[in-house]
N, C-alpha and C positions, 0 to 999 in steps of 0.2 A: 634926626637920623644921621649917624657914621656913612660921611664918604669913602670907599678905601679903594686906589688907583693903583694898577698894577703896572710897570711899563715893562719889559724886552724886546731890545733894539726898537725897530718903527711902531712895533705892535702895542696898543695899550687898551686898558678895559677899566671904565669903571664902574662901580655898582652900593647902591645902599649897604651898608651890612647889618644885616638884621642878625636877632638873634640867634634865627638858624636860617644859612643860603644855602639855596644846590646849585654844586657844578654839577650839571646835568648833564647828560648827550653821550654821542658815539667815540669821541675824538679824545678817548685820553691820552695820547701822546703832547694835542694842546692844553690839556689840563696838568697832566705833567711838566711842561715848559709853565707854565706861572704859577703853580705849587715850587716847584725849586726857585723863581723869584722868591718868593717869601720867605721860603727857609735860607735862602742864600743872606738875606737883608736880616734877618733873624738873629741868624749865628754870628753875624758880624764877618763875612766874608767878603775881602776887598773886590774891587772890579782887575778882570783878570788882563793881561797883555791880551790875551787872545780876541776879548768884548772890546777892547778897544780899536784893537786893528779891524774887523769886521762887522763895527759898528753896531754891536750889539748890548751895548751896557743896560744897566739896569736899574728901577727905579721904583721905591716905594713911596705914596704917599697919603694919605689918611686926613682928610678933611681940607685939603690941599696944601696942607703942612709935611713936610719929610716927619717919615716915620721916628719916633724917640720910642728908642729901647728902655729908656726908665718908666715910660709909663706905660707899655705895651710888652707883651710876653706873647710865647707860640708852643703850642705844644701840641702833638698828632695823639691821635684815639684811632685803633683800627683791631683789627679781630686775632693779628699776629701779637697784640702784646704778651708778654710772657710775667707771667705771674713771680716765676721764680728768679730770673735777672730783675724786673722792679723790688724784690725782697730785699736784693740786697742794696738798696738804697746808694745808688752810683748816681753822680753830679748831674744835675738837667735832668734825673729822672722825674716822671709825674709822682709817682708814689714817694721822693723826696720832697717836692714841693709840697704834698699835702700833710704829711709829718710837718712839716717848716711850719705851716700856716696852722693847722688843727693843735699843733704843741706849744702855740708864742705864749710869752711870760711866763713860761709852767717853772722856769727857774726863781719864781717869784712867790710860788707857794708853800706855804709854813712846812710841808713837809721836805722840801726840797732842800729850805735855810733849814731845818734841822740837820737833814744829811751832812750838811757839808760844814755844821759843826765839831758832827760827829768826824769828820773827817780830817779836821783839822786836829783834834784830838788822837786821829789814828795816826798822822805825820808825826807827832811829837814821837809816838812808842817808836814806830820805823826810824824815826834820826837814832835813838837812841840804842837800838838793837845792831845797827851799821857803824858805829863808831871804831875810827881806830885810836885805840889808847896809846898814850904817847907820838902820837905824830902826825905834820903838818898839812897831810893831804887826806882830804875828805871824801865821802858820796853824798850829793842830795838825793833822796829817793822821795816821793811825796805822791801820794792818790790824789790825782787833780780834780777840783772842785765841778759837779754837776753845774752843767748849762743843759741850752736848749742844744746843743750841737752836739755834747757829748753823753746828753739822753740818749739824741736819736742813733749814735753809734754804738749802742749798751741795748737796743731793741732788738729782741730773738723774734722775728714774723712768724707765723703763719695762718694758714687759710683755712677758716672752719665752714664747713655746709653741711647744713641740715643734722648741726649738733657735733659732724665727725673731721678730725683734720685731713684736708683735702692737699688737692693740687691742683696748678692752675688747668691741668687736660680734667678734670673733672667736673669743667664751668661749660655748658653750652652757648652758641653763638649769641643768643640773646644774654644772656650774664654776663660774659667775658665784654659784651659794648657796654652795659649798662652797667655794669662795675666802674670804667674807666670814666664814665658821662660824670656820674655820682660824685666821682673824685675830684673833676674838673671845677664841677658846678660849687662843689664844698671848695677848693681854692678860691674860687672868684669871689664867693661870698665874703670868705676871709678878710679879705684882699680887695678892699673895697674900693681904692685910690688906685689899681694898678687896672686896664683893660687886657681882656684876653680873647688871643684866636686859638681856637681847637680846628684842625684839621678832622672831619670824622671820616676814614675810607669804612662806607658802609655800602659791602658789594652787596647785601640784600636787607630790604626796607622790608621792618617789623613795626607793626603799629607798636607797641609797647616802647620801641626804642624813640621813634618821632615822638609820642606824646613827652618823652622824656627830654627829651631836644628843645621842645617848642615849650615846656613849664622856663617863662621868660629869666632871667637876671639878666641886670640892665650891662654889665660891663664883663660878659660870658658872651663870645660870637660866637658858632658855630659854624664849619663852614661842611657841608656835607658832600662828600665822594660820588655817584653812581652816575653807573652807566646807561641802564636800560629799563630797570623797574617801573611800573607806573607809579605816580605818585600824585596824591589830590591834597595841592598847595598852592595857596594863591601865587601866582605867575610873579608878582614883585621882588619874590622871593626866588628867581629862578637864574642863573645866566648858563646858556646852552651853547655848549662847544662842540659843533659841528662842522662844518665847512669853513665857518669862521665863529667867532666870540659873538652872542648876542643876549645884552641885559634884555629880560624879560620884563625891566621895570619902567623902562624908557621906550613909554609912547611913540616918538618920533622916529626913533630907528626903526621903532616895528612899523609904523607908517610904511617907512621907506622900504622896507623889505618885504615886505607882507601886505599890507592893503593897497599899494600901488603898483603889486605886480599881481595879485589875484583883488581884481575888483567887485568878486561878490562880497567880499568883508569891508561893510562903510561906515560901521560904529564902533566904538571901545569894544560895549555891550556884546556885539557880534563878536570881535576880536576875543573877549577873557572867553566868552563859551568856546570859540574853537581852540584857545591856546588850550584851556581845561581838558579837552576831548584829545588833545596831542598830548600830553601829559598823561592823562590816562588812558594811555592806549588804544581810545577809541577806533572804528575806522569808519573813514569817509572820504570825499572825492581831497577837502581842503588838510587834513590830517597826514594824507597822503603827499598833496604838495608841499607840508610842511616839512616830514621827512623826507624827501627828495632836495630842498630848495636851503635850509635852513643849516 
């Protein structure tokens, strides 16, 4: 199991990354403070004058190794994507990257090397219709030879559903997540030597979309958005930001928060049933202390 350790300033959290984790809980202001870690470390943005003076710098690291941007990628999935700015295939888009990885060696196929003989043949007519007769300054003009990059610059998109070309306001909230899952998931596959984090803001949990989360690839993380939906998912899988950061996966913390200040819970056993019943919404005297305490 992937360690991945978050730091900002004193505060740090770490947790397994499974396939698919939820930042769960009320507190997304603190869920925001270490989503901007990641993307900050992401993007390659240096630590600022300001994190320094106030002691707030910042720190990734992944199996207790500093994060390496050659083998780790990040990309968010949330319900504001826009079908028609990913169209057009702008730098660090996801719909670029899936082009990138779904088109590799297609410059490598017999119809491809025939294009660009043909094309080399079309350079010859072009030098020769631009000539100037009698004299020593020229123009090169040339149709540049098909690759994978200038395929994908030569690709007209668009969206078909249900047979007719659509748009992206024509996708409901279930499609428009499971559109982008899909994408994800067909990158990673790809892309087999590179690990990846997905961001998913997923302000409401659709069974269709989790099953879709949780169908495993080993080097695809998820890392899942919400705030208050119930959700029935093993606790391991949980870190809950509430009054402070708390892995759901680490026994011991939850000892020390949870079975040693409410001492009717004195086994795991007891513990996953009332974490489960917190999670899903349930209500009861310890459910209650958990939202009040946690």
């Amino acid at each position: 199991m992937i360690k991945l350790t978050i730091r900002t300033g004193n505060n740090t959290v770490s947790f397994p990354l499974n396939e698919a984790t939820y930042f769960y809980g009320w507190n997304y202001p603190l869920k925001y403070e270490f989503i901007s870690v990641l993307k900050k470390h992401f993007y390659r943005i240096d630590q600022s004058e300001y994190e320094h003076e106030l002691l707030k710098t910042t720190n990734i690291m992944i199996d207790n190794q500093q994060l390496d941007l050659k083998k780790w990628k990040y990309y968010e999935i949330s319900s504001n994507f826009s079908i028609e700015n990913e169209f057009k295939l702008r730098s660090k888009s996801l719909m670029l990257k899936y082009f990138e990885s779904a088109l590799t060696d297609i410059e490598y196929e017999e119809i491809v090397s025939t294009i660009n003989i043909l094309f080399a043949e079309l350079n010859e007519i072009i030098t020769e219709k631009i000539i100037f007769e009698n004299f020593g300054i020229s123009i090169e003009a040339k149709v540049a030879e098909l690759s994978l990059k200038n395929i994908i610059k030569l690709l007209e998109l668009n969206l078909i559903k249900e047979e007719f070309l659509a748009t992206g306001y024509n996708l409901e909230y279930k499609e428009i997540m499971l559109f982008q899952i899909k994408i994800a998931k067909t990158i990673a596959k790809i892309n087999k030597l590179k690990n990846y984090i997905f961001i998913v803001y997923l302000p409401f949990i659709q069974k269709d979309i989790i099953v879709e989360l949780n169908e495993a690839i080993e080097n695809a993380h998820f890392i899942i958005v919400n705030e208050h939906d119930s959700i029935d998912v093993e606790r391991d899988k949980v870190i809950y930001f509430g009054n402070e950061i708390t892995s759901f996966s680490d026994d011991v913390e939850l000892y020390n928060k949870i079975m040693l200040e409410y001492g009717a819970i004195t086994t795991l056993e007891e513990l996953d049933k009332h974490l489960n019943d917190f999670l899903t919404k349930k209500d009861n005297k310890i459910t209650t202390f958990l939202r009040e305490n946690l």
